[in-house]
N, C-alpha and C positions, 0 to 999 in steps of 0.2 A: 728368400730366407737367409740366403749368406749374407747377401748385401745388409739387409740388417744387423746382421752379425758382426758388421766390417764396421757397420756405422757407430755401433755400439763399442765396440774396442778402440776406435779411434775418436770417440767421444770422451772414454777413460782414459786413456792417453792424454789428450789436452786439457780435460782438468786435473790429473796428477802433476804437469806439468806446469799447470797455471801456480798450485797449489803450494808446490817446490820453489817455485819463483817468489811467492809472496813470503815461504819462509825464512830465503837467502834474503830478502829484502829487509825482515825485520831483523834477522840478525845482525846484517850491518848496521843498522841504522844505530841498534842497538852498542854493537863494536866501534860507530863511532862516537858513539858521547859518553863511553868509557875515555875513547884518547883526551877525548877533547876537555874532561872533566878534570883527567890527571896530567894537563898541561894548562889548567886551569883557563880554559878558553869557553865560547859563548857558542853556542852552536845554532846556528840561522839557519840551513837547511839541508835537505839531503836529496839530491837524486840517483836515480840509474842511466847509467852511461850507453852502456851496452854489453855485449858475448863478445869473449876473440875464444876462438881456437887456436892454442899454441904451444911451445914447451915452455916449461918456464928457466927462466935463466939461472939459477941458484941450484938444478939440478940437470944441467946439460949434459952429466953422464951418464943419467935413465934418460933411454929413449920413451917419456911418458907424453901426450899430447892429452891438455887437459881442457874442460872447458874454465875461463879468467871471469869475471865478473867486473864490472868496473864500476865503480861508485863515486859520484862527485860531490864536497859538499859543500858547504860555504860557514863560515867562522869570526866570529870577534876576539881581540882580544882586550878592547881598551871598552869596548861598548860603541864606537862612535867610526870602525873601521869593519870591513870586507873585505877578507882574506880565503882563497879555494884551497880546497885539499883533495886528495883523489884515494880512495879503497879499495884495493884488488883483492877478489874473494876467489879461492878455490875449493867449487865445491861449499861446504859451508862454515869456513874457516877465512879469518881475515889473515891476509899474506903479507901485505905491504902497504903501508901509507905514506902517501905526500904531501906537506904541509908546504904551503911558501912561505916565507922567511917572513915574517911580524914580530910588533913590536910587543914588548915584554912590559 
């Protein structure tokens, strides 16, 4: 009976989990063809990087250790180039973007 019980709460557990994943997902993806649109670029693809656990650097004076999210995604900007850029999510919030240097 408990075993059931267990299986049951750890069943809801990982699809809450799945669930939250898929929504941090669309968000960014979301979050990134916003930048991409307002720096007038092409947007080719987007994936998921991975989790870190860490603090984040811009607030080293709260001892906070959050989960990062990491988004990779790839970008035009002439139509005829391939350019990576990277999205770090906190939580469900885009923190910081990396573009490499392309042409205009």
């Amino acid at each position: 009976m408990i075993d059931n019980l267990l299986a049951i709460l750890l069943l809801c557990f990982f699809c809450f989990f799945f669930w939250q994943q898929r929504r941090q997902s669309e968000l960014a993806k979301s979050a990134i063809a916003k930048k991409c649109k307002q720096l007038d670029l092409q947007l080719l693809s987007v994936a998921f990087n991975g989790h870190k656990l860490k603090m984040p650097d811009e607030l080293a004076m709260k001892v906070k250790w959050r989960w990062h999210t990491v988004y990779q995604f790839e970008f035009s900007s002439l139509g005829d180039d391939c350019y990576h850029g990277k999205l770090v999510m906190i939580g469900f919030r885009p923190m910081h973007f990396e573009l490499q240097p392309h042409k205009m």
